[in-house]
VEXMAR-731221 format. One line per 8 residues: number of its first residue (from 1); their letters; for each residue x, y, z of N, C-alpha, C. Coordinates in nm, 3 decimals, decimal comma, padded with zeros to 5 digits, m for minus. Example, Ala and Ser with C-alpha at 12.3 -4.5 7.8 and 13.67 -1.06 7.14 Angstrom:
! residues 2
1 = as = 01,319:m00,569:00,780:01,230:m00,450:00,780:01,320:m00,330:00,780; 01,285:m00,225:00,708:01,367:m00,106:00,714:01,290:00,003:00,787
***
This chain:
! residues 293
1 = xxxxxxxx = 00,085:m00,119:00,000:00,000:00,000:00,000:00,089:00,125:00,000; 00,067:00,219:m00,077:00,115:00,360:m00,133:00,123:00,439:00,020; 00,227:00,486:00,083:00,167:00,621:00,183:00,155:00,726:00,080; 00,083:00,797:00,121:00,054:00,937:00,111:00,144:01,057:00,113; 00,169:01,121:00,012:00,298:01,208:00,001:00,250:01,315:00,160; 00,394:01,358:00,215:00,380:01,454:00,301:00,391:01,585:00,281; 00,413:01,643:00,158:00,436:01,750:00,123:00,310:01,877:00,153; 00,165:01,810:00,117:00,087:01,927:00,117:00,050:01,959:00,302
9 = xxxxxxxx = 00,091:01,849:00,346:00,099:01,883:00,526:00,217:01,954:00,553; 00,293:01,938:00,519:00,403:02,041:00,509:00,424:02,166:00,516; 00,317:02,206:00,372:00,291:02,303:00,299:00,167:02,391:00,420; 00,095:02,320:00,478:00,012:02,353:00,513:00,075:02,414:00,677; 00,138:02,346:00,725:00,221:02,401:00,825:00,338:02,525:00,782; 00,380:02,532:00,727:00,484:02,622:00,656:00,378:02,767:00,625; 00,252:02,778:00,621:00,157:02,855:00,572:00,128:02,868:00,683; 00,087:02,815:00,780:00,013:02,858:00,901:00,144:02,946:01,020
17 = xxxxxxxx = 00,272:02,865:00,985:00,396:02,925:01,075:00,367:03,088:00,982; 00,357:03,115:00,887:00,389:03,235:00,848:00,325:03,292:00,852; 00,130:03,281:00,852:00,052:03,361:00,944:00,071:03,419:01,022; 00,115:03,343:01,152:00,151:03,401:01,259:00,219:03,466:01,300; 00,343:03,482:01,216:00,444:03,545:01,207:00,387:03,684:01,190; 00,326:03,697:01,051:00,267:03,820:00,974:00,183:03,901:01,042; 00,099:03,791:01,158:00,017:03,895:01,232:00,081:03,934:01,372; 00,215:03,908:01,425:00,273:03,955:01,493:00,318:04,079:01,453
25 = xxxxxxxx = 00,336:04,080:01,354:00,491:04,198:01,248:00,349:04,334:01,206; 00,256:04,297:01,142:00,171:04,360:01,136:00,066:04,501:01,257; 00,086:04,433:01,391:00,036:04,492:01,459:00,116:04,651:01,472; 00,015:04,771:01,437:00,071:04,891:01,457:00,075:04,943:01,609; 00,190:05,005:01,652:00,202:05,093:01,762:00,120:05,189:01,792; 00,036:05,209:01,858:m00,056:05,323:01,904:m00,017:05,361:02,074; m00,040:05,485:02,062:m00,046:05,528:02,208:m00,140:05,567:02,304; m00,154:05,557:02,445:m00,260:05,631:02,483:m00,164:05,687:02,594
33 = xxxxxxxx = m00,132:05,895:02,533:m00,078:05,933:02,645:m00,170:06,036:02,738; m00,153:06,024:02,828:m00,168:06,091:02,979:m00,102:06,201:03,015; m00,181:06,315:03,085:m00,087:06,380:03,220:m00,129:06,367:03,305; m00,043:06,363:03,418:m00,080:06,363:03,538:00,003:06,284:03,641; m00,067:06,247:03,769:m00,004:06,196:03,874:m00,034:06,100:03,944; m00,049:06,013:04,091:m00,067:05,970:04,149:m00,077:06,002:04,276; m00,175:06,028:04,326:m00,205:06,049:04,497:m00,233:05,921:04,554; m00,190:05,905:04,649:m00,232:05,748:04,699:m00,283:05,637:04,677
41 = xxxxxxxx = m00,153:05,597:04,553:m00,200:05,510:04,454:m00,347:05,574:04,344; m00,401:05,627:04,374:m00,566:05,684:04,284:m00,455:05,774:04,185; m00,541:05,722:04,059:m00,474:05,764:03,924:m00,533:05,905:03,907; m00,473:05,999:03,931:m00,521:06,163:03,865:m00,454:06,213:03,754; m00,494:06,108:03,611:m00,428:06,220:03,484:m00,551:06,244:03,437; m00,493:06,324:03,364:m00,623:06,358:03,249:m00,544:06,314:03,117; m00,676:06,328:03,008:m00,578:06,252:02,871:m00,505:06,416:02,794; m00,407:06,349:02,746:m00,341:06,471:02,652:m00,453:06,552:02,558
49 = xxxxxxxx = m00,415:06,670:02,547:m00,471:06,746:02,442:m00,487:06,683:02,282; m00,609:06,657:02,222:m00,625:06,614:02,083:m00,550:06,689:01,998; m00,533:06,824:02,027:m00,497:06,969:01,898:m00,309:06,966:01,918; m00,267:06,885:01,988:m00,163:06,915:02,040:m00,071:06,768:01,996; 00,074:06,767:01,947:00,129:06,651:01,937:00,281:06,638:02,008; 00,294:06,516:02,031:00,434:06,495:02,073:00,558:06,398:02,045; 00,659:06,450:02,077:00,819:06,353:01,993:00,825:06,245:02,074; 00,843:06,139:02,002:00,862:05,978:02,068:01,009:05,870:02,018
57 = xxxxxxxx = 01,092:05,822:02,123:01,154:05,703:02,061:01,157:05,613:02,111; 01,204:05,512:02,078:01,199:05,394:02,166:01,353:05,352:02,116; 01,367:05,270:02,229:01,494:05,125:02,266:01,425:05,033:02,287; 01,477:04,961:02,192:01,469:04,783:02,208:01,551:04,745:02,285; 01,526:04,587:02,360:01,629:04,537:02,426:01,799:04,524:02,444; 01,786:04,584:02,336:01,938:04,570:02,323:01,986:04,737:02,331; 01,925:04,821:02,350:01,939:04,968:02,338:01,950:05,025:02,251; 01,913:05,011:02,100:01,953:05,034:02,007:01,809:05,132:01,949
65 = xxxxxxxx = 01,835:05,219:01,878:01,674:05,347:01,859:01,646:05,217:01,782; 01,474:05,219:01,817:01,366:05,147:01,721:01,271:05,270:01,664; 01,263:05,349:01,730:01,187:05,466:01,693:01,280:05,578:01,724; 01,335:05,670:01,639:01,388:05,799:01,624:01,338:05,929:01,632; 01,289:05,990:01,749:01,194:06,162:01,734:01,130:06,156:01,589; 01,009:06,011:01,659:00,874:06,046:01,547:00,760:06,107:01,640; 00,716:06,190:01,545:00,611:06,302:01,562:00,468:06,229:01,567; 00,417:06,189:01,667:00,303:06,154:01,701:00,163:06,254:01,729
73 = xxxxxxxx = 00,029:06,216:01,671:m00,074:06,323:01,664:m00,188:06,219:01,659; m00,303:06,285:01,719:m00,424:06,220:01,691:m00,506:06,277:01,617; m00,544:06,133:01,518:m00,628:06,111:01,422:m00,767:06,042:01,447; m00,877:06,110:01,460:m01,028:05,985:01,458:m00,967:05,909:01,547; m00,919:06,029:01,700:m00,917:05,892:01,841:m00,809:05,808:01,853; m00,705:05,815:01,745:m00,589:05,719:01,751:m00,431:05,790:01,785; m00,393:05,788:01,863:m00,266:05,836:01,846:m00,163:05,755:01,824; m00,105:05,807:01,677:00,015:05,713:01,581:00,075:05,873:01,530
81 = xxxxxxxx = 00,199:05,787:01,494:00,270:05,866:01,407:00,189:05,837:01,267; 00,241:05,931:01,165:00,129:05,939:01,050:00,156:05,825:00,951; 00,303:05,771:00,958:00,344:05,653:00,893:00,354:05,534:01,042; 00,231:05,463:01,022:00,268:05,347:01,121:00,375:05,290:01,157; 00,414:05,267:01,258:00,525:05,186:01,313:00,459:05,039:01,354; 00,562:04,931:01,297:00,485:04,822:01,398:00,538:04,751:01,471; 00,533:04,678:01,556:00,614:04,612:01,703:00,705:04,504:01,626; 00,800:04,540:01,671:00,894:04,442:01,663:00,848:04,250:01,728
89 = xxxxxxxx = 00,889:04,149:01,636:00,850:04,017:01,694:00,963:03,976:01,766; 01,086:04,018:01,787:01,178:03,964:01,830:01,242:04,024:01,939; 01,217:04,156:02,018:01,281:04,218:02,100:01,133:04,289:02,190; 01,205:04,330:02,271:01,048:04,490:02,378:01,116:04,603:02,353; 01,039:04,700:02,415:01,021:04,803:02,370:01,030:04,943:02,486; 01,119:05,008:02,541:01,088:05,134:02,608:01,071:05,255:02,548; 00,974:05,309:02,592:00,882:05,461:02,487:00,982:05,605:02,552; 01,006:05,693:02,515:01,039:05,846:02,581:00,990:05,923:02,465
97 = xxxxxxxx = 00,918:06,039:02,544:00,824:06,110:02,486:00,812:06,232:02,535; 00,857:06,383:02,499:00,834:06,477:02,526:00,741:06,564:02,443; 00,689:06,718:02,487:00,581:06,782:02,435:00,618:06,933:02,490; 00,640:07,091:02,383:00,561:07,059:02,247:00,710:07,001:02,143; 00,674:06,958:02,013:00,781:06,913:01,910:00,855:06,994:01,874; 00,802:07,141:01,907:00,887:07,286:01,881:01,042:07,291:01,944; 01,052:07,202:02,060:01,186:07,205:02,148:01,296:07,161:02,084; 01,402:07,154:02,114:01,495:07,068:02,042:01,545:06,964:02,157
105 = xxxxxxxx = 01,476:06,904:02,203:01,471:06,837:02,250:01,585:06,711:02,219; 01,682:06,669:02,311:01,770:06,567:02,259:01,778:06,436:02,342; 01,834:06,338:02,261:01,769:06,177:02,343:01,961:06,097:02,269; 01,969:06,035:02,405:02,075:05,967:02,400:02,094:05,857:02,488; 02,089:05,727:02,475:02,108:05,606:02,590:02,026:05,633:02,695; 01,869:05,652:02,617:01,804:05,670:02,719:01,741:05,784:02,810; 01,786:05,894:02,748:01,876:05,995:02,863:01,778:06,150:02,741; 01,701:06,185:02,814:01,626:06,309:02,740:01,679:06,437:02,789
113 = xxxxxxxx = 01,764:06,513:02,734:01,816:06,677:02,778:01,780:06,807:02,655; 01,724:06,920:02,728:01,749:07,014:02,643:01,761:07,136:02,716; 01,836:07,224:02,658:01,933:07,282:02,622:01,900:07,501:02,657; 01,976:07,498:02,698:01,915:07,700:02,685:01,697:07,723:02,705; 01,646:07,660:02,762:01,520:07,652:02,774:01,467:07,802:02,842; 01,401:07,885:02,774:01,411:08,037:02,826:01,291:08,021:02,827; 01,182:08,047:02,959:01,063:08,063:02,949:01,009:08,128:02,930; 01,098:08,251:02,906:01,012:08,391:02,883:00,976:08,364:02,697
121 = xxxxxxxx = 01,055:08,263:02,651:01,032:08,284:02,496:00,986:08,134:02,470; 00,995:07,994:02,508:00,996:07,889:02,460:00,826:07,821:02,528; 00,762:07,857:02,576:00,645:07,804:02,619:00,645:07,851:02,797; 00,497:07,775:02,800:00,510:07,793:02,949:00,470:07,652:03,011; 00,483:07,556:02,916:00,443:07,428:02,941:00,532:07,334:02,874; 00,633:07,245:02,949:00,663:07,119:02,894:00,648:07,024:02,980; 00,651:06,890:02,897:00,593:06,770:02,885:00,729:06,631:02,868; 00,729:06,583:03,006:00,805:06,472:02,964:00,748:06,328:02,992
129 = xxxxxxxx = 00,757:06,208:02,920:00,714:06,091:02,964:00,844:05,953:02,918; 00,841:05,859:03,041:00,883:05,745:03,013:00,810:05,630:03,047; 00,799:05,496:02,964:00,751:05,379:03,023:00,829:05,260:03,082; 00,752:05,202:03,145:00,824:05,093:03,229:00,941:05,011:03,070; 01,029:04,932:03,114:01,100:04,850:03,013:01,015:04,744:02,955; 01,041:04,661:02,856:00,974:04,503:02,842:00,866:04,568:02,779; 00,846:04,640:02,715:00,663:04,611:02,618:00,670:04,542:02,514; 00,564:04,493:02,480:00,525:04,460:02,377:00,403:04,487:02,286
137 = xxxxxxxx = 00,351:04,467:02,176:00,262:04,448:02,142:00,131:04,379:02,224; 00,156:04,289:02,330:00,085:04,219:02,436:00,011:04,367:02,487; 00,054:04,463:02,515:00,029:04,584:02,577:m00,072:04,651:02,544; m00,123:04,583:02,396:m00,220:04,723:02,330:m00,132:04,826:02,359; m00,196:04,929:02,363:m00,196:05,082:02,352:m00,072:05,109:02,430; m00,015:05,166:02,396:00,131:05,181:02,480:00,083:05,355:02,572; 00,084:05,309:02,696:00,018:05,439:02,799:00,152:05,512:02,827; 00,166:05,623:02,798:00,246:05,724:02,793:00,203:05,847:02,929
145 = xxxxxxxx = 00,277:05,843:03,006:00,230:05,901:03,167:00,366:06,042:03,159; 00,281:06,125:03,042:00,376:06,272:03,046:00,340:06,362:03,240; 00,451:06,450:03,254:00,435:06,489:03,361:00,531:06,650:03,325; 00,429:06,745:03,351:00,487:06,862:03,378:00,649:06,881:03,453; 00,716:06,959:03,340:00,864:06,990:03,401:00,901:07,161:03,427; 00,773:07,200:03,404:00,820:07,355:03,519:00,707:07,331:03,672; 00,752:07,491:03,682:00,621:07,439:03,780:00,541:07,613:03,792; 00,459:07,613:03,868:00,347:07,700:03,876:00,365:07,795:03,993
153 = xxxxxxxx = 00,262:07,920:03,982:00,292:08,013:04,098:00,172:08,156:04,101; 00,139:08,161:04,250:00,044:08,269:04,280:00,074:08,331:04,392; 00,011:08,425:04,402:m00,008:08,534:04,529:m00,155:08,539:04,599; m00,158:08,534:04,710:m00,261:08,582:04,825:m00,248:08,668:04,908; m00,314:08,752:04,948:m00,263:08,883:05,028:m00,370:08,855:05,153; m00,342:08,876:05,296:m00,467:08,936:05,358:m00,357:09,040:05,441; m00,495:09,126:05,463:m00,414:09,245:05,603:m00,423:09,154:05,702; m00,309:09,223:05,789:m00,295:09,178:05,944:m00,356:09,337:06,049
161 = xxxxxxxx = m00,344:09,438:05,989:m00,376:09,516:06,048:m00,577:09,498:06,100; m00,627:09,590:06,220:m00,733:09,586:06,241:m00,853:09,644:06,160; m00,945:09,662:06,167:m01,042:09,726:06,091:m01,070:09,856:06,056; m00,971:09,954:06,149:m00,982:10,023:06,131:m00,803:10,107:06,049; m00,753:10,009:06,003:m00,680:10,043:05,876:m00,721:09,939:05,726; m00,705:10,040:05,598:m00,781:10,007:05,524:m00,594:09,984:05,417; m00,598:09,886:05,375:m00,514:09,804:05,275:m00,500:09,858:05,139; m00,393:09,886:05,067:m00,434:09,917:04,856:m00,294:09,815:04,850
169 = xxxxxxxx = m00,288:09,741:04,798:m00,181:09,682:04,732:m00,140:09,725:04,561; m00,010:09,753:04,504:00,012:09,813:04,449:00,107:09,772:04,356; 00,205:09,674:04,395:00,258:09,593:04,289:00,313:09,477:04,404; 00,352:09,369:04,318:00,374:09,227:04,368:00,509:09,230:04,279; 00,581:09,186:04,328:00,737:09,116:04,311:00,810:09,029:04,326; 00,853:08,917:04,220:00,942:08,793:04,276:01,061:08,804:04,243; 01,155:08,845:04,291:01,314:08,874:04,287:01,431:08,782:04,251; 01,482:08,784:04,182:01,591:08,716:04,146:01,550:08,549:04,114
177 = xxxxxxxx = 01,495:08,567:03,978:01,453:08,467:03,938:01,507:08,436:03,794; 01,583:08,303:03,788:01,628:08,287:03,676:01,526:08,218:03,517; 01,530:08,249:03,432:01,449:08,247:03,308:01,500:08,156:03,237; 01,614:08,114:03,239:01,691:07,985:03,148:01,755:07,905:03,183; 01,749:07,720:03,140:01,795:07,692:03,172:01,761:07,531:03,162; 01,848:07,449:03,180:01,893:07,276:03,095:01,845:07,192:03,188; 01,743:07,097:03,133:01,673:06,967:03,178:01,747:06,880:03,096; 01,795:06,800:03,224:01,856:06,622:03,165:01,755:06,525:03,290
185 = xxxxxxxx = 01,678:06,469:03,204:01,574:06,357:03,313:01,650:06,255:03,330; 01,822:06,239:03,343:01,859:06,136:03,440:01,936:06,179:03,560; 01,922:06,301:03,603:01,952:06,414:03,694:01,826:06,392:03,802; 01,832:06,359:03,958:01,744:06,417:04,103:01,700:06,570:04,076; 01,747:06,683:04,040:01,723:06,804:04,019:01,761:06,801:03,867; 01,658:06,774:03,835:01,617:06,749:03,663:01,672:06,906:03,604; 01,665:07,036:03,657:01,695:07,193:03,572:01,816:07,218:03,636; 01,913:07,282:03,600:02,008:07,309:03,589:01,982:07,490:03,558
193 = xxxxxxxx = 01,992:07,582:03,621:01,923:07,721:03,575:02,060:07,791:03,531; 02,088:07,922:03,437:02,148:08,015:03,434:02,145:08,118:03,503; 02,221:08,129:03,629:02,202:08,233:03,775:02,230:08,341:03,650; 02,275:08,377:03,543:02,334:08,494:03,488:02,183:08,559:03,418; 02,067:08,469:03,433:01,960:08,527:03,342:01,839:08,589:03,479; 01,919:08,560:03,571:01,825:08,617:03,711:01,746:08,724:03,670; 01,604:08,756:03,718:01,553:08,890:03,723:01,452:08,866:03,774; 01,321:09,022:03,781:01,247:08,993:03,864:01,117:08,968:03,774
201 = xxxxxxxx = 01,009:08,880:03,832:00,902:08,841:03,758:00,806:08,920:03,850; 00,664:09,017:03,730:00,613:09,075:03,825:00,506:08,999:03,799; 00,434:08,977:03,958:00,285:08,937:03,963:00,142:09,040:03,947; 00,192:09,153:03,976:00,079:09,245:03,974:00,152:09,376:04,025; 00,088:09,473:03,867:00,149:09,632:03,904:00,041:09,705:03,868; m00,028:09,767:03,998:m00,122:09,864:03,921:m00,079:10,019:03,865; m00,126:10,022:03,764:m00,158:10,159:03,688:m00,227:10,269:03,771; m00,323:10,250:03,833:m00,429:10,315:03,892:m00,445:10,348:03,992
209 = xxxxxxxx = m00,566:10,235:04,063:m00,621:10,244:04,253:m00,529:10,147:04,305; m00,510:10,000:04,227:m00,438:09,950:04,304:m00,567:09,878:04,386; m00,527:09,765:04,444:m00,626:09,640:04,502:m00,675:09,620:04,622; m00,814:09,655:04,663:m00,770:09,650:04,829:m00,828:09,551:04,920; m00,785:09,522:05,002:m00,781:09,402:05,128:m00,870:09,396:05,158; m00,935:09,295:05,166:m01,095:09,287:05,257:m01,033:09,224:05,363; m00,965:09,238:05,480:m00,960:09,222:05,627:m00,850:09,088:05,602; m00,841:09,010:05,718:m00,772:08,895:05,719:m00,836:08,794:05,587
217 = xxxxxxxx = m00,897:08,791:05,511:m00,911:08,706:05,442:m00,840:08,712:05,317; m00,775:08,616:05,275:m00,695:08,579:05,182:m00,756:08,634:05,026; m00,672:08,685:04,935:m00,738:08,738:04,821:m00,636:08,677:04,734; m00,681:08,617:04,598:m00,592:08,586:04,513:m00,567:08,749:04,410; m00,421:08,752:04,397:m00,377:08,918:04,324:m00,334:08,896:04,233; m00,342:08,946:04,082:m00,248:08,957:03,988:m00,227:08,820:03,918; m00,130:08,783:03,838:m00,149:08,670:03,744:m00,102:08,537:03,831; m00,116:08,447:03,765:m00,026:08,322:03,792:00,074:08,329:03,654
225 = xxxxxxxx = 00,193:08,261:03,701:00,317:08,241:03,637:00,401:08,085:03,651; 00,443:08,090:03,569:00,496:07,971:03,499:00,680:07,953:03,521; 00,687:07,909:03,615:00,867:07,914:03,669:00,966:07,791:03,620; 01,088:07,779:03,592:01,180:07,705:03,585:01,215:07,685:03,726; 01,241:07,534:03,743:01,225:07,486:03,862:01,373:07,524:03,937; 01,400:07,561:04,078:01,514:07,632:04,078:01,549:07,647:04,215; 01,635:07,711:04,293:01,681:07,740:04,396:01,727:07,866:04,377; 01,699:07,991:04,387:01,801:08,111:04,404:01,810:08,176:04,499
233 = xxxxxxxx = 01,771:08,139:04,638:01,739:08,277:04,706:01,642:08,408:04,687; 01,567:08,344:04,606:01,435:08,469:04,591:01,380:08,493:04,662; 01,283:08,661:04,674:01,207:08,682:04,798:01,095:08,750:04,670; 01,029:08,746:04,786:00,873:08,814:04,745:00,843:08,977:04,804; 00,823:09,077:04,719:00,810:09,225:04,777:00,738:09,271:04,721; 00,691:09,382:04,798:00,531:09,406:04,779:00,544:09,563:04,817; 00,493:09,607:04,730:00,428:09,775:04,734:00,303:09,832:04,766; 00,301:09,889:04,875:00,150:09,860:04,920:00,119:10,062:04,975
241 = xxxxxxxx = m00,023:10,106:04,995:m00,051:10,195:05,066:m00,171:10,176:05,166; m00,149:10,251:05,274:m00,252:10,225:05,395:m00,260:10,316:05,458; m00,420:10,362:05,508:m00,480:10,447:05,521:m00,572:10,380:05,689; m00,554:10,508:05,762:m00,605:10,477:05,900:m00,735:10,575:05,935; m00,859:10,516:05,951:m00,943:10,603:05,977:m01,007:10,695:05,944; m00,947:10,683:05,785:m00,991:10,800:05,692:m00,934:10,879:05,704; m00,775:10,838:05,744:m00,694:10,999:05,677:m00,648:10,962:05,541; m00,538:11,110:05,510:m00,491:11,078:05,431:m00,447:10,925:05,383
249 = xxxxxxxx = m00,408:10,866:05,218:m00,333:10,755:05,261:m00,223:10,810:05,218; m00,110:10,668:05,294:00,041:10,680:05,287:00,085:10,577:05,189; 00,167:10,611:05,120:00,147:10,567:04,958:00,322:10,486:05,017; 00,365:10,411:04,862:00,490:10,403:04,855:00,569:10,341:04,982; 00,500:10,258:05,059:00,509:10,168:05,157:00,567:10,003:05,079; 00,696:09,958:05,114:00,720:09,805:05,073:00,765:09,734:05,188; 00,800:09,648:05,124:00,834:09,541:05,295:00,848:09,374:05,224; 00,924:09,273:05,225:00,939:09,172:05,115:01,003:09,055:05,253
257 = xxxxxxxx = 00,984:08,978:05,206:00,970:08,827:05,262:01,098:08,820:05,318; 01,147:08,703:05,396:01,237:08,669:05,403:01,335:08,584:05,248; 01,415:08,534:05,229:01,459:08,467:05,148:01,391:08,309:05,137; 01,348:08,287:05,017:01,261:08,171:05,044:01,376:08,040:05,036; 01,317:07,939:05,127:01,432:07,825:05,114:01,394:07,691:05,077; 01,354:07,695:04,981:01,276:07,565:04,969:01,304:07,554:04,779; 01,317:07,436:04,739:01,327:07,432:04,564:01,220:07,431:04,523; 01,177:07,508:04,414:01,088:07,482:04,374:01,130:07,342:04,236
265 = xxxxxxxx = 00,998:07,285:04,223:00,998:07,127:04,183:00,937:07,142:04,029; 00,953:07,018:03,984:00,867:07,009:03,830:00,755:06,955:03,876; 00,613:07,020:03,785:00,475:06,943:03,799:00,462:07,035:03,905; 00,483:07,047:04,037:00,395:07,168:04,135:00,351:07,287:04,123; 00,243:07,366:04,218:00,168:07,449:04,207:00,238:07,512:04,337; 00,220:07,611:04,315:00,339:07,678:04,471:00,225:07,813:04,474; 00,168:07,828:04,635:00,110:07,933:04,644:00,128:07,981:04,745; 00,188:08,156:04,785:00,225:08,229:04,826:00,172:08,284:04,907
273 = xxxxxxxx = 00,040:08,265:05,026:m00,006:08,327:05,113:00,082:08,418:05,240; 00,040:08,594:05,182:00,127:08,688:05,235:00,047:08,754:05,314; 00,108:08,781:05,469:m00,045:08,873:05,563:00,056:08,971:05,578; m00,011:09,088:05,529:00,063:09,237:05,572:00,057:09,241:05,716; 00,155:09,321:05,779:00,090:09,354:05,973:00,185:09,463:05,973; 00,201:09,494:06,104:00,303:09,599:06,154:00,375:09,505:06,182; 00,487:09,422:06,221:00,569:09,374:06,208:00,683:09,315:06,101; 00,614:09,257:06,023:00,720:09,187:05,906:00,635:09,130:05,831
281 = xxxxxxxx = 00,650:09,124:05,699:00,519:09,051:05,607:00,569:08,911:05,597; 00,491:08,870:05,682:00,499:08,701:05,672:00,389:08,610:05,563; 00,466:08,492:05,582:00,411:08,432:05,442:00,392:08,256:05,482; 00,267:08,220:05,422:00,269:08,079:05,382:00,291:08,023:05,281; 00,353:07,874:05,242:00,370:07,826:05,075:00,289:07,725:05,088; 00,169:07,700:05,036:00,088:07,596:04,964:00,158:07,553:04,860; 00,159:07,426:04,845:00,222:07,362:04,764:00,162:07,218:04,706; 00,113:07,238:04,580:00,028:07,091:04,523:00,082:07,053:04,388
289 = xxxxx = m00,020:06,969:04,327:00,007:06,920:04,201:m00,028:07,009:04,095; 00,064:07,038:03,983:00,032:07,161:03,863:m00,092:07,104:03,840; m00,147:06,985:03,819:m00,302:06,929:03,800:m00,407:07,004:03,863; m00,416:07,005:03,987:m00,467:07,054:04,081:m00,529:07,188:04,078; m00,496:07,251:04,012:m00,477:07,398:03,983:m00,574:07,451:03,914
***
């Protein structure tokens, strides 16, 4: 009796190995990125801006770029680069991802730095993200957890004086504050500032009347601002006039904080609660998540 040639079982295995292959190799990279944080373990991001895109690369296991500063954007809900990428079958995958693409942003072994960052001219918002090592395609959507790298800032005023002196605040001042300056995210103090670009950032200068105190209660004054994260010895000073009982007022009155000692961080919200008195203008720092805000 004849066996049966083995070839079309063969054939038929040789076809099915390469299926599988094809639909490994096939699967495109998509992202789903995030900002935000973590409070006690509870996830607080929100999703990235649709109108808005950001630079991505990856290392494969072996460290070698699999993805080179491609420009990622969403399309109809998908975020891809505009020419698909698709997962490698033979290695994983770590993502780094900053935002906006305008930066010159530079990537080396891992290692994301850039360069002369002047906030008075380059944004008031950047965006960095990394993912755990080992992805794969197993992953779906590759979750991208960007996190604010300046940080934030306000003023609160209340009088300390009694009711029967009446408050005008008149300009707000943050002193010796530097404007430029180099993020490398494999750095504990991620900014690196230029003490040579120091100056003062104003929060509020009136033209006019100038703002006045409703009693001990806290008033938010003048803008919020957008800081490079930093250490300089800055203080907070304040131009104020006050009037007793309905006399005249006395104009051209200042008086400014002690030297603040604390860094300010990437991602935080830093708020400045200042009580005028006859003694010394003392101050509280609230301090939260740029989210928060």
């Amino acid at each position: 009796m004849l066996k049966k040639p083995l070839i079309p079982f063969l054939l038929t295995l040789t076809l099915v190995s390469c299926i599988s292959k094809t639909n490994l190799v096939q699967k495109p990279i998509v992202f789903n990125p995030v900002i935000g944080h973590e409070v006690r373990s509870e996830d607080m991001s929100v999703p990235f801006p649709e109108d808005k895109t950001f630079g991505v690369w990856a290392l494969d296991n072996q460290s070698a770029e699999f993805i080179s500063d491609r420009e990622v954007g969403c399309k109809d809900g998908l975020w891809s680069s505009e020419s698909l990428t698709l997962w490698p079958t033979n290695s994983t995958l770590t993502f780094y991802a900053y935002s906006p693409c305008s930066l010159p942003v530079r990537f080396s072994k891992g290692v994301m730095t850039l360069d002369g960052f002047d906030v008075t001219r380059d944004g008031d918002d950047v965006l960095f993200a990394q993912t755990a090592s080992g992805l794969t395609s197993v992953e779906g959507e590759v979750k991208l957890p960007f996190s604010h790298a300046l940080s934030r800032m306000d003023m609160r005023i209340a009088s300390g004086y009694g009711a029967d002196v009446k408050v005008r605040i008149d300009r707000i001042v943050l002193r010796n504050v530097a404007t430029v300056g180099n993020y490398d995210s494999s750095k504990y103090q991620k900014w690196t500032v230029d003490e040579s670009t120091a100056t003062d950032i104003v929060f509020y200068d009136s033209e006019r009347d100038g703002q006045f105190l409703a009693g001990p209660e806290m008033q938010f004054i003048g803008e919020l601002h957008t800081i490079i994260p930093q250490k300089l010895g800055s203080v907070i000073e304040l131009q104020y006039a006050f009037q007793v009982d309905g006399s005249d007022w006395i104009d051209a009155q200042k008086d400014a904080t002690e030297e603040i000692k604390i860094t300010w961080e990437p991602g935080r919200y830093y708020t400045y609660s200042l009580t005028i008195n006859e003694r010394k203008l003392a101050y509280t720092t609230g301090i939260g998540h740029w989210s928060e805000r």
